[in-house]
C-alpha positions, 0 to 999 in steps of 0.5 A: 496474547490473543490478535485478530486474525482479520488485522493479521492479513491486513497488516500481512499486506504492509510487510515482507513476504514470509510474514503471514506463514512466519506468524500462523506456523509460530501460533498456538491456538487459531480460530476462525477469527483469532489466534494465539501467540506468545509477546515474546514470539510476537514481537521478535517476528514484528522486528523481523519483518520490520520494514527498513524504511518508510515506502516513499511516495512514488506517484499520483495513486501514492498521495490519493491514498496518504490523503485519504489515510490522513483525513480519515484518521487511518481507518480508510482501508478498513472502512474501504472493505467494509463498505465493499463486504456490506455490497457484497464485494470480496475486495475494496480494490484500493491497491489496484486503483492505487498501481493504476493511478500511480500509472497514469500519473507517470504516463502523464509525467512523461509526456508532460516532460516530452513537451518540455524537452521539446519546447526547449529543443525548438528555443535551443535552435538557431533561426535561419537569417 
């Protein structure tokens, strides 16, 4: 079976450290573009390195980026990239906005809960008579 390398890297991202090397040390005949790789070989590295569970959604730069994979079909990464290739960029720079966000959202979570605790400590105290 002949794959892209292009998605090799990009589905690299998504799972378990190893993959990548695991992949190009099983294939035959690489390109610059593409590699060759037996259906068997293929798929029982793919149930190797298949991920246990579904990463779950731990902050704001999380949902941003299930909402933008959800309106566009799937494809925001890859066209994230090819808009910054066009530019003349080396990356998009989805992740790091993504670890960012996911930051501020839990920077903000927390102070949001500090005002809460508060409120409720000052209710929680009797008033001097």
């Amino acid at each position: 079976m002949i794959k892209s390398l292009e998605r090799l890297y990009e589905r690299s991202t998504r799972r378990p450290a190893g993959y990548l090397q695991d992949v190009l040390a099983h294939a035959t005949n690489i390109t610059a573009t593409h590699y060759e790789i037996a259906d068997e070989v293929f798929e029982a590295l793919k149930r190797k390195y298949r991920s246990a569970k579904p990463k779950r959604r731990r902050g704001l730069g999380d949902i941003i980026a299930a909402a933008i994979n959800v309106v566009t079909f799937g494809y925001g990464r890859r066209l994230a990239d090819a808009i910054a290739r066009a530019i003349g960029k080396t990356g998009c720079g989805c992740s790091q906005r993504q670890d960012s966000l996911n930051r501020l959202g839990s920077y903000i979570a927390g102070k949001w809960s500090n005002v809460f605790a508060r409120m409720r400590r000052r209710q929680a105290r009797p008033t001097p008579r």
